[in-house]
mmCIF file of the C-alpha atoms, coordinates in Angstrom:
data_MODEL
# 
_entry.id   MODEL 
# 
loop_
_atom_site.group_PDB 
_atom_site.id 
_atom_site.type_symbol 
_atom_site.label_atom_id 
_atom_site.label_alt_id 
_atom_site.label_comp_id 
_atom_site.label_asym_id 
_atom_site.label_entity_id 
_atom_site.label_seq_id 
_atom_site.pdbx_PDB_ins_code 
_atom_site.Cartn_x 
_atom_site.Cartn_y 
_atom_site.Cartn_z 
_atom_site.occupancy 
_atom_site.B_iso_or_equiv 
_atom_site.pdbx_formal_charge 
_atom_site.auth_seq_id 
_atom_site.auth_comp_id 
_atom_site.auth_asym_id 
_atom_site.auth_atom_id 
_atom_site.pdbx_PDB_model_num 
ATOM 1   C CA . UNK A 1 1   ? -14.635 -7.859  -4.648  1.00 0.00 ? 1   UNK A CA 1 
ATOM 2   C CA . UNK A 1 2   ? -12.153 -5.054  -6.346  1.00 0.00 ? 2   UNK A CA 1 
ATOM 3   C CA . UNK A 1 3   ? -8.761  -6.913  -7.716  1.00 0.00 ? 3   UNK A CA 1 
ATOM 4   C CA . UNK A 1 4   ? -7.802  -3.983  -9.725  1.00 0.00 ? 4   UNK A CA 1 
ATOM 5   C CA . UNK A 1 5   ? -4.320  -3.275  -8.941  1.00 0.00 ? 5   UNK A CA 1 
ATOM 6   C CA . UNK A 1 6   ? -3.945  -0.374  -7.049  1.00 0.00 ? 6   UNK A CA 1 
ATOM 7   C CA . UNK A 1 7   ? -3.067  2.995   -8.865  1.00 0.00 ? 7   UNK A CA 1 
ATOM 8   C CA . UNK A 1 8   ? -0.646  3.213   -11.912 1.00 0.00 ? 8   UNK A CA 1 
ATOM 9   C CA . UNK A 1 9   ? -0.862  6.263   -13.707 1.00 0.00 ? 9   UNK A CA 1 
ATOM 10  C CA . UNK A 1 10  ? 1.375   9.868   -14.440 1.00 0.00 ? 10  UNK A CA 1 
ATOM 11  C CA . UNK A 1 11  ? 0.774   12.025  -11.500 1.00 0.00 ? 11  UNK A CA 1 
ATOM 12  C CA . UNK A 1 12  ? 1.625   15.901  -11.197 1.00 0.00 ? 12  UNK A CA 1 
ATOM 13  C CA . UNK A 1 13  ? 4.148   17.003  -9.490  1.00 0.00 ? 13  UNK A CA 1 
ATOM 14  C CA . UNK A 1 14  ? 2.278   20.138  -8.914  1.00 0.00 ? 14  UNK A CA 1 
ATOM 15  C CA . UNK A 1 15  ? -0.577  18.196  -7.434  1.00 0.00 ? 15  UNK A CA 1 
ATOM 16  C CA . UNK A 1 16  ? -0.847  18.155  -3.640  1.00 0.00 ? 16  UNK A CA 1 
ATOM 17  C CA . UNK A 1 17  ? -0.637  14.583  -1.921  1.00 0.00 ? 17  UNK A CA 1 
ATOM 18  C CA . UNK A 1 18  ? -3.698  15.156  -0.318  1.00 0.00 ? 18  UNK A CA 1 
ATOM 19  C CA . UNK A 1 19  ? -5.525  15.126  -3.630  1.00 0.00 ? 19  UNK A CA 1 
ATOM 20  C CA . UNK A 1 20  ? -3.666  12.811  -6.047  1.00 0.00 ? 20  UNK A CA 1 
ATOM 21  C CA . UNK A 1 21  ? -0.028  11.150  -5.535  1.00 0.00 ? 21  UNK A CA 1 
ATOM 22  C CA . UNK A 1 22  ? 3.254   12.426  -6.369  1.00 0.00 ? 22  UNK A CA 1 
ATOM 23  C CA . UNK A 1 23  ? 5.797   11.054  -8.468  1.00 0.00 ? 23  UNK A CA 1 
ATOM 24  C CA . UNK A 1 24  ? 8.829   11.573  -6.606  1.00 0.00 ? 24  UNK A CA 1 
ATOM 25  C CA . UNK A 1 25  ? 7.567   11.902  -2.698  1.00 0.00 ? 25  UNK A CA 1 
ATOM 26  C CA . UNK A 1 26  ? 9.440   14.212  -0.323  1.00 0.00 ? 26  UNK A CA 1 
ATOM 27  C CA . UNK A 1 27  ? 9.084   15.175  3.264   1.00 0.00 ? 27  UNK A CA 1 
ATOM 28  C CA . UNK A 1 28  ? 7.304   18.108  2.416   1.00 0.00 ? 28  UNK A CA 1 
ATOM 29  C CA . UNK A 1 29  ? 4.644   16.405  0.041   1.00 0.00 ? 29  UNK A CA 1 
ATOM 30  C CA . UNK A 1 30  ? 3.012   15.125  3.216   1.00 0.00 ? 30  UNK A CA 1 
ATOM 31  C CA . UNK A 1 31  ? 5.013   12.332  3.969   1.00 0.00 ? 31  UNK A CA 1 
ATOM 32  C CA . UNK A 1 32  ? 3.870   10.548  7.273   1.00 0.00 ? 32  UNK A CA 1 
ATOM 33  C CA . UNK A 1 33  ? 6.012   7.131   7.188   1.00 0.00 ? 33  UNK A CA 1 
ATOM 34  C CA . UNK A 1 34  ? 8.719   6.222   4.496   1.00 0.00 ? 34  UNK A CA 1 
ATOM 35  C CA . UNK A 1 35  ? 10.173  2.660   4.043   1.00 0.00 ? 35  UNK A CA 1 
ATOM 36  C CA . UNK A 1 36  ? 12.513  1.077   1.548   1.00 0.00 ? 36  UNK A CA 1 
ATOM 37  C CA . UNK A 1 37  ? 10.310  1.194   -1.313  1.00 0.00 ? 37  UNK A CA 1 
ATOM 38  C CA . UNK A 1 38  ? 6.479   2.888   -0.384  1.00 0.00 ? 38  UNK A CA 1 
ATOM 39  C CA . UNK A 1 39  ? 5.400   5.911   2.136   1.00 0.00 ? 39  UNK A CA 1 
ATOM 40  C CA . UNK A 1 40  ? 2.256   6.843   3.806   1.00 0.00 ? 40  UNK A CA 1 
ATOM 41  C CA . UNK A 1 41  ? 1.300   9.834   2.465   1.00 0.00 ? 41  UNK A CA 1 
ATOM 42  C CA . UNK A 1 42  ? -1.771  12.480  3.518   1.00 0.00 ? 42  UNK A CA 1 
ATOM 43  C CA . UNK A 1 43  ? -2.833  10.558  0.074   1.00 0.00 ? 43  UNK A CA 1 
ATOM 44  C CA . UNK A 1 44  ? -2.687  6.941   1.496   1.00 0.00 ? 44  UNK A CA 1 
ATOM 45  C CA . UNK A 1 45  ? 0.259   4.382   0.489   1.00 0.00 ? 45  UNK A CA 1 
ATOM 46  C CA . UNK A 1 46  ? 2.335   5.788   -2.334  1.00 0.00 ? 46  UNK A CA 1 
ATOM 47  C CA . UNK A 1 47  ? 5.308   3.707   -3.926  1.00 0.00 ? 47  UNK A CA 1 
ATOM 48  C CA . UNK A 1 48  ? 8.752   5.869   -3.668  1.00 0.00 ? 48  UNK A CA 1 
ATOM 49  C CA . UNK A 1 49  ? 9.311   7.342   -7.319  1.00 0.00 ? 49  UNK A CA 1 
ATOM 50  C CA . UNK A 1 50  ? 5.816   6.623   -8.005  1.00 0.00 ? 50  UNK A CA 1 
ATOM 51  C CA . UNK A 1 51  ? 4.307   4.833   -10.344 1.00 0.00 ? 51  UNK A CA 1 
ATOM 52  C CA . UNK A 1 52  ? 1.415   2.636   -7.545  1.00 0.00 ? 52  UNK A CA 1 
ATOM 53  C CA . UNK A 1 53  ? -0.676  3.665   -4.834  1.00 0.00 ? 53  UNK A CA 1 
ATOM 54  C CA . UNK A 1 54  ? -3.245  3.114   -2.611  1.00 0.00 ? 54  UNK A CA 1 
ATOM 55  C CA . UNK A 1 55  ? -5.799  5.877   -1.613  1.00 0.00 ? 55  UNK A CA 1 
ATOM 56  C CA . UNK A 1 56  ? -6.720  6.426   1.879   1.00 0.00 ? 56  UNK A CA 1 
ATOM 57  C CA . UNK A 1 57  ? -10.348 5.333   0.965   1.00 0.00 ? 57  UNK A CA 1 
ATOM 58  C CA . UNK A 1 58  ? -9.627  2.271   -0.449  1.00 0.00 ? 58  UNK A CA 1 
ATOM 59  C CA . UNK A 1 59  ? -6.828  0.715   2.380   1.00 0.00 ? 59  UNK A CA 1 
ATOM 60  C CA . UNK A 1 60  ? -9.603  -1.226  3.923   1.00 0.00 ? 60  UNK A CA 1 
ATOM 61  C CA . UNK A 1 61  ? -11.543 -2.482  0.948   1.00 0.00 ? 61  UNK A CA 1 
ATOM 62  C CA . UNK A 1 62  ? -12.404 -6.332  0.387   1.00 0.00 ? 62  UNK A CA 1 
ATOM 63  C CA . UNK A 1 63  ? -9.764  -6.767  3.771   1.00 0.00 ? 63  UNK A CA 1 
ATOM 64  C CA . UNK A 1 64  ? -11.470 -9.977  4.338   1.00 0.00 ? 64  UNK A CA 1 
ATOM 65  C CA . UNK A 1 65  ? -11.558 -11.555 1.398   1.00 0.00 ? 65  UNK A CA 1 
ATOM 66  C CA . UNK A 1 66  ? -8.440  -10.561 -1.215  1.00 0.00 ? 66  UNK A CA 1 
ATOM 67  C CA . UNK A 1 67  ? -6.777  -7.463  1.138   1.00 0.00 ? 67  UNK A CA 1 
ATOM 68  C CA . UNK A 1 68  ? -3.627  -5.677  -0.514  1.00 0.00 ? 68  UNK A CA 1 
ATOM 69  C CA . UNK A 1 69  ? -0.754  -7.113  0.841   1.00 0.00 ? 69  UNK A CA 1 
ATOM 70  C CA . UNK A 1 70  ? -2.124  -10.497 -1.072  1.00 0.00 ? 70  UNK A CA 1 
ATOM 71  C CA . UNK A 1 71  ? -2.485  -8.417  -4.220  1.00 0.00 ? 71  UNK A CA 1 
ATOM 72  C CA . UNK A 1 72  ? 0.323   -6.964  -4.138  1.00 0.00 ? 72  UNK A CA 1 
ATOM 73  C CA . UNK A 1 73  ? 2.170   -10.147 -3.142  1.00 0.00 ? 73  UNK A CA 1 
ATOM 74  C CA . UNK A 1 74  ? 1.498   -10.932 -6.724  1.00 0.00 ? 74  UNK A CA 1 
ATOM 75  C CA . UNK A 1 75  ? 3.571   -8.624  -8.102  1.00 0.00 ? 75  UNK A CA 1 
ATOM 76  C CA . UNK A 1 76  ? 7.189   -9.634  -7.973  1.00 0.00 ? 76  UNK A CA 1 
ATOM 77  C CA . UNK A 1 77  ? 8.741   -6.163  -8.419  1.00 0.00 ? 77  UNK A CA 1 
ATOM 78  C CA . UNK A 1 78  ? 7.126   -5.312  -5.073  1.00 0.00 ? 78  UNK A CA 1 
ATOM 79  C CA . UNK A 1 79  ? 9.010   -5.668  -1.949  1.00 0.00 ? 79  UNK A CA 1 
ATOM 80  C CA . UNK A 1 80  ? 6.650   -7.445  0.171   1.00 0.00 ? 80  UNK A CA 1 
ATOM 81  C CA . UNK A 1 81  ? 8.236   -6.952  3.625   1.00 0.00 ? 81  UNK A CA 1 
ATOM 82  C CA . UNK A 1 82  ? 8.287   -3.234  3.028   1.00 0.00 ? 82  UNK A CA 1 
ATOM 83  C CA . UNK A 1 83  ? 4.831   -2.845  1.462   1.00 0.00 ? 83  UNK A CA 1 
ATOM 84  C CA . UNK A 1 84  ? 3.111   -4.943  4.602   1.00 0.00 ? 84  UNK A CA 1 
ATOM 85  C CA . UNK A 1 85  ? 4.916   -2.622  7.330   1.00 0.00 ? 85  UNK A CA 1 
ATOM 86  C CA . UNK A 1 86  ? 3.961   0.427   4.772   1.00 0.00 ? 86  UNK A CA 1 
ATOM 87  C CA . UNK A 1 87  ? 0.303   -0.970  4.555   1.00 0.00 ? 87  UNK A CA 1 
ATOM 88  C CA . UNK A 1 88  ? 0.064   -1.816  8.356   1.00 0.00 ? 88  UNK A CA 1 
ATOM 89  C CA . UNK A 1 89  ? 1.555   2.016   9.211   1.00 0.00 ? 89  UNK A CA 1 
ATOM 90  C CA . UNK A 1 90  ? -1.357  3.345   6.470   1.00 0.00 ? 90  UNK A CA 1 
ATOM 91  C CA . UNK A 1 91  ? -3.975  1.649   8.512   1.00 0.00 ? 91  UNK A CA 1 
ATOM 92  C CA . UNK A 1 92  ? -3.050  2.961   12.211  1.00 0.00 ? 92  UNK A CA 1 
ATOM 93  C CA . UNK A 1 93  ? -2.159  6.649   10.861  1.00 0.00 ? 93  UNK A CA 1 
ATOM 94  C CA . UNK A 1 94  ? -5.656  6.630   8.593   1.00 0.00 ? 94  UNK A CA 1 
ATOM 95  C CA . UNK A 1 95  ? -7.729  5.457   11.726  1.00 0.00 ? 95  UNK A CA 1 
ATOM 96  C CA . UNK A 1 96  ? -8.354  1.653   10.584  1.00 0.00 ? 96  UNK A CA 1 
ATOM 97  C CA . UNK A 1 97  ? -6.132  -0.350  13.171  1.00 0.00 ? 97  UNK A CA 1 
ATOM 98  C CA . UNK A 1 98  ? -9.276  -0.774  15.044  1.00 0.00 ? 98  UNK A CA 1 
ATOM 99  C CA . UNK A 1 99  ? -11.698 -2.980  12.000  1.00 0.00 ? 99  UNK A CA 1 
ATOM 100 C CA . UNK A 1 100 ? -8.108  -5.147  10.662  1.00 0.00 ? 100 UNK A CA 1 
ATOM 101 C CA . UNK A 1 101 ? -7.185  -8.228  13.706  1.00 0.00 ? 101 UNK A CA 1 
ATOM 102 C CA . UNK A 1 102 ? -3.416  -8.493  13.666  1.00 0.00 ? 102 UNK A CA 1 
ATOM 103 C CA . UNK A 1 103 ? -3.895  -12.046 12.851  1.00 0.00 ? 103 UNK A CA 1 
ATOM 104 C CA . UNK A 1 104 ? -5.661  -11.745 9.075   1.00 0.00 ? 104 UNK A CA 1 
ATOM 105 C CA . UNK A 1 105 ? -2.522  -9.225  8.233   1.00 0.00 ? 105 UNK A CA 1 
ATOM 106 C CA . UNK A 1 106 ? -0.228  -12.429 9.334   1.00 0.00 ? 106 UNK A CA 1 
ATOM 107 C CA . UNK A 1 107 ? -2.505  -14.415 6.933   1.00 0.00 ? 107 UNK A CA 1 
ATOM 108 C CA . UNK A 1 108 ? -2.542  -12.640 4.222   1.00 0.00 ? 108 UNK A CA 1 
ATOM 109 C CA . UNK A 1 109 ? 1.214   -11.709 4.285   1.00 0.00 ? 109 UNK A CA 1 
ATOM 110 C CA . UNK A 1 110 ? 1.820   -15.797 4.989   1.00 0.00 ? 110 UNK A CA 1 
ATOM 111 C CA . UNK A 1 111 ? -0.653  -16.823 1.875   1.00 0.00 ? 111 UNK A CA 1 
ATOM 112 C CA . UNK A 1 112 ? 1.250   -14.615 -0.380  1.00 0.00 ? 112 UNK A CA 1 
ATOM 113 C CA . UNK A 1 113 ? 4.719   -15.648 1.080   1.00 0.00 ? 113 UNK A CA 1 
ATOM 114 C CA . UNK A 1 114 ? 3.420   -19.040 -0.780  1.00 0.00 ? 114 UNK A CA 1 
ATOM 115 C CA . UNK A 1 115 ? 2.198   -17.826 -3.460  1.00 0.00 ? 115 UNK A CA 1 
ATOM 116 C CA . UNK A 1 116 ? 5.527   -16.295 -4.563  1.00 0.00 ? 116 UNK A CA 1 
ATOM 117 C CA . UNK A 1 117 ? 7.359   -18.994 -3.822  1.00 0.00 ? 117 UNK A CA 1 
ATOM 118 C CA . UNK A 1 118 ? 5.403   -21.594 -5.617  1.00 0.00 ? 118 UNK A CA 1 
ATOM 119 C CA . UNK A 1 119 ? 5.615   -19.113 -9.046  1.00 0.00 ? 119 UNK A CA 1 
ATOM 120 C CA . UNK A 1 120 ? 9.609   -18.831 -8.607  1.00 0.00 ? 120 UNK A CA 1 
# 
């Protein structure tokens, strides 16, 4: 099992998505899906202005067991409404809808519902 958090570094705005994320994500960076707060890029899931995301390879890693909308259900700066809808968008446009049962993203989003509300 992986719990590091997912990406937080300086990206180039020169870079293209499909090779690293971009700080500040327009239409024309490869944007697929954009919410309130994170987009589905060529790159994967991307926070608006930057600053966390998610490659493409990694969407559907340790799903099972500690997935990303519980990890990122512990960060209370995340909107967690907007990052499960992002995440579920990442997995149908990336070609994972088929391995992830509706049922363990209801789950997961549930169990971290809790979570937060026990630490506020």
């Amino acid at each position: 099992m992986n719990d590091a958090p997912a990406t937080e570094q300086p990206m180039s705005a020169s870079s293209p998505a499909a090779n690293s994320p971009s700080p500040a994500i327009a239409p024309e960076d490869g944007i697929l899906w954009r919410g309130r707060q994170w987009a589905v890029t060529d790159f994967g899931l991307e926070r608006l202005g930057g600053g966390q995301s998610v490659p493409t390879d990694r969407l559907f890693e340790d799903i099972s067991v500690y997935s990303w909308i519980r990890r990122m259900g512990d960060r209370p700066d995340v909107d967690l409404d907007d990052f499960t809808t992002a995440f579920m968008v990442a997995l149908v446009l990336h070609g994972f809808v088929t391995n992830l049962p509706g049922a363990k993203v209801l789950e997961d989003y549930q169990k971290a519902e809790r979570k937060r509300a026990r630490s506020a």
